[in-house]
N, C-alpha and C positions, 0 to 999 in steps of 0.2 A: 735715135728712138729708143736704141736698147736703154740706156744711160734713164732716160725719162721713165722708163719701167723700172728700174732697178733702182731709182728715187723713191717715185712710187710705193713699189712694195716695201723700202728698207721704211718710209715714214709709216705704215699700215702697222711694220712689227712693232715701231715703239709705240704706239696707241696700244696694240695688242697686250704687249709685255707689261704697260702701266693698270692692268684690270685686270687683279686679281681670278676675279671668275672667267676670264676667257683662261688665265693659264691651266686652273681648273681641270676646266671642259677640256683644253687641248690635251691634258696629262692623261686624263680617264679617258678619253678617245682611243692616245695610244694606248694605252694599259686595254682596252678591248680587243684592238685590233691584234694586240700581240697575242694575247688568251683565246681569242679566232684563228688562230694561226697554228697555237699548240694545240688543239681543240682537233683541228683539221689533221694534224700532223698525228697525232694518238689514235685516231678513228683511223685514219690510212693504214698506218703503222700494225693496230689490232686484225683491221681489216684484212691487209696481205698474211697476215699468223693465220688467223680464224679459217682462210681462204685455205695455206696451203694445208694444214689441218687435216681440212675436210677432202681435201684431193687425196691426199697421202687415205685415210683410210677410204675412201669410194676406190684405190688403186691407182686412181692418172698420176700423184704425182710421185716421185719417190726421192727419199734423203739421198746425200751425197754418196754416203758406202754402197748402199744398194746400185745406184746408178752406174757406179764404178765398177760394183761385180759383175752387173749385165753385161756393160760393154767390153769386161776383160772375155770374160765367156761365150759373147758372139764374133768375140777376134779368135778363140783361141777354136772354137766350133770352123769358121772360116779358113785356118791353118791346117787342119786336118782336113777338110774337105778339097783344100788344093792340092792331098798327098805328101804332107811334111808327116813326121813321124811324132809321136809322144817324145819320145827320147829330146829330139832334135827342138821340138820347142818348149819344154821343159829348160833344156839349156839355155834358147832366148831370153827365157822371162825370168829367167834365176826362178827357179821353181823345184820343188822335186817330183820326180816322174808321178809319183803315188799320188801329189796332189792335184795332178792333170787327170788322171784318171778319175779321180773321185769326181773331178768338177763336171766329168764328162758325162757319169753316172747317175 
C-alpha cells in the first residue's frame, strides 16, 4: 500500500514540477511562510526586550550585577546574623573588612 502512495505522490510532483506556475506559487508560499516566521521571531524577540524593560524600571526585574549584589548581601547579612564576625567572613569571600562594612551600612 505504502509503495502505491509513494507512486502516487512521486507521479503528482512531476505534473507539479512541469507548471511553471505551480513552482511559482510553491516558492512564494515558502518565501511567506518563512517571512511569517521571522516576523514572529522579531516581535517575540522585541517583545521579551520591551517586556524586561519595563520591569527593570516598574522595579520587578533586575540586571544580572544588581541581582548578584542582592544575593551576595542577603548571604553576607545571613553570616552575621548566625554570629560569624566581619573579620571572619571578609576572609571567606576574599573581601576586605572595610568593604563588609560599608555593604553592611
Amino acid at each position: 500500500m505504502e509503495d502505491a502512495n509513494i507512486n502516487t505522490a512521486m507521479e503528482a510532483e512531476k505534473e507539479f514540477v512541469k507548471d511553471p506556475l505551480c513552482i511559482t506559487a510553491y516558492e512564494q508560499h515558502q518565501k511567506y511562510l518563512r517571512d511569517k516566521q521571522a516576523r514572529e521571531d522579531f516581535v517575540r524577540r522585541e517583545g521579551i526586550t520591551q517586556g524586561r524593560k519595563e520591569g527593570e524600571a516598574a522595579g520587578y526585574v533586575k540586571g544580572k550585577a544588581e541581582g548578584k549584589a542582592e544575593a551576595e548581601m542577603e548571604f553576607i547579612k545571613s553570616l552575621i546574623a548566625s554570629g560569624m564576625s566581619v573579620e571572619e567572613i571578609a576572609s571567606r569571600l576574599n573581601k576586605d573588612v572595610n568593604e563588609i562594612r560599608n555593604l553592611l551600612n
